[in-house]
C-alpha positions as CSV (number, residue, x, y, z in Angstrom):
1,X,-25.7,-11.5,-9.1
2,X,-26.2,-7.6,-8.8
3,X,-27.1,-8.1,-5.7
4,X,-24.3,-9.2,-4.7
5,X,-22.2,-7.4,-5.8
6,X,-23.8,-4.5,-3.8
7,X,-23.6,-6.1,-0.8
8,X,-19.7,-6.8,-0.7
9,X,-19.1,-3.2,-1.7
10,X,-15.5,-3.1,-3.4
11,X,-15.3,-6.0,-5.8
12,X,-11.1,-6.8,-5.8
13,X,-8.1,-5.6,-3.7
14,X,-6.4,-3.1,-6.0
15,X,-10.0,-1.2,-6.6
16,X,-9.8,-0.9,-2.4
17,X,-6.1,0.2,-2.4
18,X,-7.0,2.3,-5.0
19,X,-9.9,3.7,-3.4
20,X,-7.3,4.3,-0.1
21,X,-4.8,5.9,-1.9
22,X,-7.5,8.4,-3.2
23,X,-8.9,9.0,0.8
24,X,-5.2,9.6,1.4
25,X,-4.1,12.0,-1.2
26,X,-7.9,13.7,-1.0
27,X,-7.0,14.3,3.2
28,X,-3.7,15.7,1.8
29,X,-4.8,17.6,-0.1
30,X,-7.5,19.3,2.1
31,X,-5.0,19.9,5.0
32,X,-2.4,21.4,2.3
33,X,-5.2,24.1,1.2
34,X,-5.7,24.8,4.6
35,X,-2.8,25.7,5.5
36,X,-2.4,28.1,2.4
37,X,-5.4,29.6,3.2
38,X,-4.4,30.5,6.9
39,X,-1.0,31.6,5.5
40,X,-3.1,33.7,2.9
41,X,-5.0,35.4,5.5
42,X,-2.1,35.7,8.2
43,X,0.1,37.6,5.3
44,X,-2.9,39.8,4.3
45,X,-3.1,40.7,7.8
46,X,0.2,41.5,8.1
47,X,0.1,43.9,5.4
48,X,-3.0,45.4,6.5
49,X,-1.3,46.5,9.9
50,X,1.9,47.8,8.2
51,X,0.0,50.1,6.2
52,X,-2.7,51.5,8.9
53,X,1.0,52.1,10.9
54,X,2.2,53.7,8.0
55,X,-0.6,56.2,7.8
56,X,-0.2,57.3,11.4
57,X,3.8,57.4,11.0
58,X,3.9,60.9,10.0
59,X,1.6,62.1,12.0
């Protein structure tokens, strides 16, 4: 019986929608952290230029 059960993989239909609506909010996720990061990084960027203008402003 065991056996079987390995070998069909998801055992009814709501543990498999389940298990899709998990991929999907997981993929979500990961492309919403992305784009944080990248919007993290641009902003810090940003700032970094400002300031290294700002040094050679009263020069």
């Amino acid at each position: 019986m065991s056996r079987e059960m390995e070998q069909r993989g998801v055992s009814t239909y709501a543990q498999e929608a389940l298990r899709l609506e998990y991929e999907k909010r997981k993929k979500e996720k990961q492309v919403d952290s992305r784009q944080q990061k990248e919007e993290l990084k641009e902003r810090k960027r940003e700032l970094k230029v400002q300031k290294a203008k700002a040094k050679h402003r009263g020069k």
